[in-house]
C-alpha positions as CSV (number, residue, x, y, z in Angstrom):
1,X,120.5,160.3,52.9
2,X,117.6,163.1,52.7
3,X,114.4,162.8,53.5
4,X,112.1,162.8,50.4
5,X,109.7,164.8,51.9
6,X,112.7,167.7,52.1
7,X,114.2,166.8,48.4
8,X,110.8,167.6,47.3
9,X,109.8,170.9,49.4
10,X,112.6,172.1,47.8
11,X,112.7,171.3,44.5
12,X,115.2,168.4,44.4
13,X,118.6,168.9,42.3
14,X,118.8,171.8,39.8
15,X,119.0,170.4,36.6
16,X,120.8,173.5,35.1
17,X,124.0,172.5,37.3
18,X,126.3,170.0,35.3
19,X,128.7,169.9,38.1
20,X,128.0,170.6,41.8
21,X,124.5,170.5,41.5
22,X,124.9,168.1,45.6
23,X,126.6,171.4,46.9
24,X,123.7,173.9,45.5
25,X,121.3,171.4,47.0
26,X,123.2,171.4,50.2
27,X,123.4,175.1,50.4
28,X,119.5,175.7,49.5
29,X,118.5,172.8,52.8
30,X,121.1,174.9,55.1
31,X,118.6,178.1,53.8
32,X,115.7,175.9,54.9
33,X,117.0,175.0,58.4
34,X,117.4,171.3,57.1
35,X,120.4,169.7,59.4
36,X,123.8,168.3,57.9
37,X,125.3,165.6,59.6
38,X,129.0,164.3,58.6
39,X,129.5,160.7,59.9
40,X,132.4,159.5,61.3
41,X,133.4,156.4,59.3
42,X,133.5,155.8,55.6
43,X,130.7,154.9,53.8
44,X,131.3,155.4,50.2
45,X,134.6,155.6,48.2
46,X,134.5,157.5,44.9
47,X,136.3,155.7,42.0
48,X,138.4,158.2,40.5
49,X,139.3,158.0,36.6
50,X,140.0,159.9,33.7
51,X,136.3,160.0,32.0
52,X,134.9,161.3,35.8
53,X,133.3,164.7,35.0
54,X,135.2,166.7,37.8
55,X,138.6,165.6,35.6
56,X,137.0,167.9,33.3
57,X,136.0,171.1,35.5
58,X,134.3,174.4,33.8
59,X,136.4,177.3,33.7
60,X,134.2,178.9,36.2
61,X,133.3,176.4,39.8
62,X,129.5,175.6,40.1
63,X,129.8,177.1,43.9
64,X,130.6,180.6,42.7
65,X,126.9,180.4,40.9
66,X,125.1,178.3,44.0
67,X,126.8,181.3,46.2
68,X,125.5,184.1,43.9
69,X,122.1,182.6,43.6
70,X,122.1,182.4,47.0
71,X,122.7,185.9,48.0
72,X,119.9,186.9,45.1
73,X,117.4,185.2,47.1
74,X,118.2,187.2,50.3
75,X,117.9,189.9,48.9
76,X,114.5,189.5,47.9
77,X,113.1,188.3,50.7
């Protein structure tokens, strides 16, 4: 859960991501000083099959982009 308040301050989900576009969000509200929790029990299960888009990953991981982007942005500031 996110507060909307945060989704929006920071733009919400890239839409240019076709995969990973959760972990680019995460990694932009860590930038922002947003907290991360991880609860302790199971609250969603993820129904795996073959027509799931992460059976299908690009040749190069979403993360490697989020991380570069990332590292852009400090150096601007």
């Amino acid at each position: 859960m996110i507060r909307r308040r945060v989704l929006e301050d920071l733009g919400g989900f890239d839409p240019s991501y076709r995969y990973a576009e959760d972990r680019d969000l995460f990694i932009r509200m860590r930038e922002h000083g947003v907290g991360i929790a991880v609860l302790p029990e199971v609250v969603l299960h993820k129904r795996l099959h073959g027509s799931n888009m992460t059976m299908d990953p690009p040749p190069t991981h979403p993360m490697l982009r989020s991380l570069r982007e990332k590292l852009e942005r400090e150096r601007q500031t």
